[in-house]
C-alpha positions in Angstrom: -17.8 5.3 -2.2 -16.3 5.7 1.5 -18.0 3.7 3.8 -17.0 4.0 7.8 -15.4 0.9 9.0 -16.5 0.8 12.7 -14.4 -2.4 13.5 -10.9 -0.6 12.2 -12.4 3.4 13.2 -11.9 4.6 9.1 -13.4 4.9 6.1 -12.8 2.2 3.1 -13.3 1.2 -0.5 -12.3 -0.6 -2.3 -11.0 0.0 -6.2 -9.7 -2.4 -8.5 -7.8 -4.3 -6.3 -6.6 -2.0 -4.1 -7.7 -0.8 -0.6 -8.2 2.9 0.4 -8.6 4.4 3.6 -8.6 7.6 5.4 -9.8 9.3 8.8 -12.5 11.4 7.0 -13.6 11.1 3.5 -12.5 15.0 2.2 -13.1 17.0 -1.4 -11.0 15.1 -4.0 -10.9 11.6 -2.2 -12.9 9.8 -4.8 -11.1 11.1 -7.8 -7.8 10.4 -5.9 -8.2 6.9 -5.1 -10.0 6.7 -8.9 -6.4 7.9 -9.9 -4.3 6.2 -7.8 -5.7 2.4 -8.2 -5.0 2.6 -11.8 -1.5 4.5 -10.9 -0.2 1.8 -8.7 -0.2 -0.9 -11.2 1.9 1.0 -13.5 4.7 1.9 -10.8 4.5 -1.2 -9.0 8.1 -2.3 -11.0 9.2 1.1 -9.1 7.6 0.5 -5.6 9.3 -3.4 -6.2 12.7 -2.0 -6.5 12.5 0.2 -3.7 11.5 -2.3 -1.3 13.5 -5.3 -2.4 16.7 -4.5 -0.8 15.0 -3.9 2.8 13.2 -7.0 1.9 15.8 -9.1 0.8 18.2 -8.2 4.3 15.0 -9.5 6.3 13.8 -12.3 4.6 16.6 -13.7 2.4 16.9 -14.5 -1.0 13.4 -12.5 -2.3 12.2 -13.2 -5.8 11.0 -9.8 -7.3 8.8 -11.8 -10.2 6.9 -13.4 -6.8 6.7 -10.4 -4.7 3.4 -9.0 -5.6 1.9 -12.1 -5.0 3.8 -12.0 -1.8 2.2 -8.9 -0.4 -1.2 -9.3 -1.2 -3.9 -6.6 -1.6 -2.0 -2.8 -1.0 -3.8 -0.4 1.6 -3.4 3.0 0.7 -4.1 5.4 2.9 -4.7 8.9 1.6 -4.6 11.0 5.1 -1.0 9.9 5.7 -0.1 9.1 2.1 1.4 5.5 3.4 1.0 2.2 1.3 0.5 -0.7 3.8 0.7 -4.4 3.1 -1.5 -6.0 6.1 -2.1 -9.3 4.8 1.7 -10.3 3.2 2.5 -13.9 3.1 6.3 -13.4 3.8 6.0 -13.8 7.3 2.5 -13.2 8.2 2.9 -11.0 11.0 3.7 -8.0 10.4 2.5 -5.0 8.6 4.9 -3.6 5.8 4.8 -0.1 4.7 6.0 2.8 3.1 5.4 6.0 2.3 4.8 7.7 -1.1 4.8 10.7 -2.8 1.8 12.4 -5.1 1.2 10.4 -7.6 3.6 8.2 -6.5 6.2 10.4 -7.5 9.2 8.8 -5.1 9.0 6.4 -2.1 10.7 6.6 1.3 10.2 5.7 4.2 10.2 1.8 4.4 9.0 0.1 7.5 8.2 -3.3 8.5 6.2 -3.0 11.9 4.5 -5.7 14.3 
C-alpha cells in the first residue's frame, strides 16, 4: 500500500481522497490510514471550526461552506500525527497544518508555514 516516494524521502498512498505518509511504513499503518480516510470526512465540520478563526484573521472574510474546496487534498501524516494542506488555493504558498489527536479525537496545534 506504502510505496517510498524518493523525490519527497517517505512513504505514500493514497485512500479515498486523502494522502498518507510516514518515515517508515510500521504494524498497523494500513488499517490506520484505512480508518482514518473514512474518519476524516465525518469530522471535517470539526477540523472546519477549529481552523476557521486562524483562517479568517489571515485571510479575511473565509466562507466555511468553500473551505474544503479551498484546501484541497489533506496529507496525513501518521509518524507525527499532523494534517497538512500542501496544495490550498487560499494563497498558494504556504503549507497549512495542524495537529490531531487519535482518531481525531481533538485538534491543536494550527500552523500556517512557508
Amino acid at each position: 500500500m506504502f510505496k517510498f516516494n524518493e523525490e519527497r524521502d517517505e512513504y505514500v498512498a493514497e485512500l479515498n481522497g486523502v494522502e498518507f505518509v510516514c518515515d517508515e511504513p510500521e504494524d498497523g499503518f494500513e488499517e490506520e490510514a484505512q480508518k482514518l480516510s473514512k474518519l476524516y470526512f465525518e469530522k471535517l465540520p470539526e477540523m472546519l471550526d477549529f481552523m476557521l478563526p486562524e483562517l479568517q484573521q489571515i485571510y479575511g472574510n473565509v466562507d466555511k461552506a468553500k473551505l474544503p474546496q479551498l484546501l484541497g487534498k489533506p496529507t496525513i501524516n501518521l509518524t507525527t500525527y499532523q494534517i497538512m494542506y500542501m496544495e490550498q488555493a487560499l494563497d498558494d504558498t504556504h503549507i497549512i497544518e495542524f495537529e490531531y489527536a487519535d482518531d481525531f479525537a481533538g485538534f491543536e496545534c494550527f500552523n500556517i508555514d512557508g
